[in-house]
N, C-alpha and C positions, 0 to 999 in steps of 0.2 A: 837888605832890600828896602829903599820907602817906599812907603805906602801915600797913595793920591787918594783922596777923599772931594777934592772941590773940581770943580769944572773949572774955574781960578785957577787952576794950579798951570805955570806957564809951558812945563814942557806936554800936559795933557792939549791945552789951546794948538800948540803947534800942530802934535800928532794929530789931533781931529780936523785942523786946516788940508794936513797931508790926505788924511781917511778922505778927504770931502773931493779932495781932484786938484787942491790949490799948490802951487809951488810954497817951498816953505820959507818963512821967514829968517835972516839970518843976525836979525841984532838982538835973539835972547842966548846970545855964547854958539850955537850950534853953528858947523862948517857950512859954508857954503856950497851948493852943487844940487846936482838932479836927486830928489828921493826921495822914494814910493813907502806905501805901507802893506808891507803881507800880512798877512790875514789869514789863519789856520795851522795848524797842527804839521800839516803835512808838507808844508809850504817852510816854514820858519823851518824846519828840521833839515829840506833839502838845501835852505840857507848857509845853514852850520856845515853842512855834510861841504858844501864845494865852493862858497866862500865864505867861511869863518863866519869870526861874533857879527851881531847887528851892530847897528849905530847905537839904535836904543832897544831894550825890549819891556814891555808891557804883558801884565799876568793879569787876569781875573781872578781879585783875591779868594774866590769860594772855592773855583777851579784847583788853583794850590792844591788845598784840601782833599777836592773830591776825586781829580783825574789824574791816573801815576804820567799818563804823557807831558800835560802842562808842568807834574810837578821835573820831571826827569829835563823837559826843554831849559826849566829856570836853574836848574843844576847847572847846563852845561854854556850859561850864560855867563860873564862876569858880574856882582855881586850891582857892581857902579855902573853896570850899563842898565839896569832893570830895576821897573816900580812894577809894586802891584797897585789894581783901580778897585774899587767898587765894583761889583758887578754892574748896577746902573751908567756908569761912566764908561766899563770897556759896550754895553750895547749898543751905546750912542754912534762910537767906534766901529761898529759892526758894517759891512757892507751887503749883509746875509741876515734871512730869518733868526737862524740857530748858529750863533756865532760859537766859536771854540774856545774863546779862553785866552788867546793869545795872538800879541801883532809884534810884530817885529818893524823898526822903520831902519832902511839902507843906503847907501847910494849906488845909483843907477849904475854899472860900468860903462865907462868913457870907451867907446869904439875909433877910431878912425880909419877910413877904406883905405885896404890896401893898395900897394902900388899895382899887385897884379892877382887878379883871382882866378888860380887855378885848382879851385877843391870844390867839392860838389855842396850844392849849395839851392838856396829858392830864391827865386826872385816873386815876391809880392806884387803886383801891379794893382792898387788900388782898393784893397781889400777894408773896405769898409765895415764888416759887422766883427766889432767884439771876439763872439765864440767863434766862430771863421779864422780869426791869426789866432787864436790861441791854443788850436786846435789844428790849426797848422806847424805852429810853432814842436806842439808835442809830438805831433804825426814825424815830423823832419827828424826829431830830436831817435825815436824811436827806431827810422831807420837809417841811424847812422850820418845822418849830415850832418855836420856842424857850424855852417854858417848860414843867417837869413839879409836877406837885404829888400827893405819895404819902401816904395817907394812915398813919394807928398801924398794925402789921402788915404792912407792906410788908418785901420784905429792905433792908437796909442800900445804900443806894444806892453811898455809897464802902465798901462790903465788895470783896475782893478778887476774886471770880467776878464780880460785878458789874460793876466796872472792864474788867476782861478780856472782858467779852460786849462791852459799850458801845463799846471799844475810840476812844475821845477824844471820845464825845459830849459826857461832862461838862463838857469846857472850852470846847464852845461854846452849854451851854444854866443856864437859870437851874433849879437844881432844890431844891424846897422838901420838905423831911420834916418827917413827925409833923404832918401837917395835920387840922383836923377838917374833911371836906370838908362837912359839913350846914352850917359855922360859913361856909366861902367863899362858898359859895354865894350869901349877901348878900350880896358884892362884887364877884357875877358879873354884865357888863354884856352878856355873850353870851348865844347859844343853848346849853345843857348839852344835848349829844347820847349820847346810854346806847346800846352793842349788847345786843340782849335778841333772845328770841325770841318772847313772847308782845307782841301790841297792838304791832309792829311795823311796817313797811312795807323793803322790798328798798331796800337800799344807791342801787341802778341805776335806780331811777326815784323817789328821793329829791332834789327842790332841794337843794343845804347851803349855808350862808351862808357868805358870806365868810371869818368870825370865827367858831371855836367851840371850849366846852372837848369833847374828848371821853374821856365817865368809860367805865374797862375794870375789870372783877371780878376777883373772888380766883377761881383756876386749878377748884376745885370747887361754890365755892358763889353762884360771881355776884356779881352786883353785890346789894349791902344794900341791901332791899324800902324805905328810905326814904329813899334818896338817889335809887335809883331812881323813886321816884314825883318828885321835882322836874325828872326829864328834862322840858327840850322838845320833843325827838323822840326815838322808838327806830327801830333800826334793825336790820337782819338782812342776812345777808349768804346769800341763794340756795348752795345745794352741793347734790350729788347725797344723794339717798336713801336710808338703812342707813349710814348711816356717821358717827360721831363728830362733834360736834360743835371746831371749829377750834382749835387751839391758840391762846391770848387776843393772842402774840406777834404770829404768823401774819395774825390778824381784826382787829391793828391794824395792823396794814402794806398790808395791802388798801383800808380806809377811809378812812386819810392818805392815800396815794395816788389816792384816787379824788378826796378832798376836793381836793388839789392838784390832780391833773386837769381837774375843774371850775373850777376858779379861774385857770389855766395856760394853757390852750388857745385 
């Protein structure tokens, strides 16, 4: 394994381009394409576990040393895919207080929408904060869905909050962005279930099919009045009186689970 000592050093410059938000550069030898930098222990592990080596990986030389995880991660690395840094150089690196010791950089998986989507799934409508998709993402992932579709406006699915909320959903679901959800729609062979509150019906005395996409709104404004009008059902989810309506995160992790429930038991 070399070892990186200089902030000069080209392939450290790229990675910290990546770490910072910037698409990476492709005239120092490295391939072309979309891709991110994970960042943690737990993350680079779930990498390996369900799609293999990274592109590149990066160690905290002291880490080596002192953590059996960092050292066991660089084991199950190839030798030529991984440098160790300075501690000072992986912190720079860091997108966190307390950084781990280890980043891994990948490429994005390449999606394209299916011709017909008939498997249960979310549709994202405008989800703007960060911890909200990634946190969706893991909510979904937990109960059993395997595909998300975000529409323009959504955050960045492989942004780096995002990664970190999701914490390895990404590598085991199919996630499409920049979708026009009115355009899917035609290729929806399910029931489109919207949470809304008006012309609704309670979660809990709702049938739910087997199979459905279910669309969640932007954190203030809801779901868009015309995507919304192609639900085939709405639904509401009963809570006490005077009080806020649910965090979008929260009111999909209730629904999944109910929906699983129903189809589980």
């Amino acid at each position: 394994m070399k070892h990186i000592s200089s902030r000069d050093n080209p392939a450290y410059k790229r990675v910290l381009r990546l770490a910072s938000g910037k698409r990476a550069e492709t005239d120092d030898g490295g391939p072309p394409g979309h891709h991110v930098v994970l960042e943690g222990i737990h993350l680079c592990q779930s990498w390996l576990q369900h799609a293999g080596s990274p592109q590149l990986a990066l160690f905290d030389s002291d880490r080596l040393q002192d953590s059996d995880e960092v050292a066991k991660l660089a084991l199950a690395v190839d030798t030529r895919l991984s440098l160790s840094c300075e501690p000072r150089l992986m912190k720079s690196l860091s997108q966190v207080e307390h950084g781990q010791g280890v980043c891994f950089v990948v490429t994005v998986p390449a999606q394209s929408l299916p011709p017909r989507i008939d498997h249960n799934c979310i549709w994202l409508d405008r989800i703007q904060d960060p911890g909200n998709v990634g946190t969706l993402l893991r909510t979904a992932a937990a109960a059993g869905i395997p595909n998300a579709y975000l529409s323009q406006g959504c955050a960045s699915a492989w942004s780096p909050k995002v990664l970190r909320s999701g914490q390895g959903a990404h590598f085991v679901m199919s996630i499409y962005e920049h979708v026009d959800l009115q355009q899917a729609h035609e290729r929806l062979a399910i029931p489109l279930i919207a949470t809304a509150l008006e012309n609704a019906t309670s979660l809990y005395k709702t049938p739910l099919p087997p199979a459905a996409a279910w669309l969640l709104g932007n954190e203030g404004q809801g779901i868009d009045p015309a995507l919304l009008a192609l639900a085939d059902k709405r639904i509401f989810i009963p809570q006490a009186e005077n009080v806020e309506s649910l965090n979008v995160a929260v009111a999909a992790g209730i629904c999944l689970f109910e929906h699983r429930r129903q189809h589980t038991l």
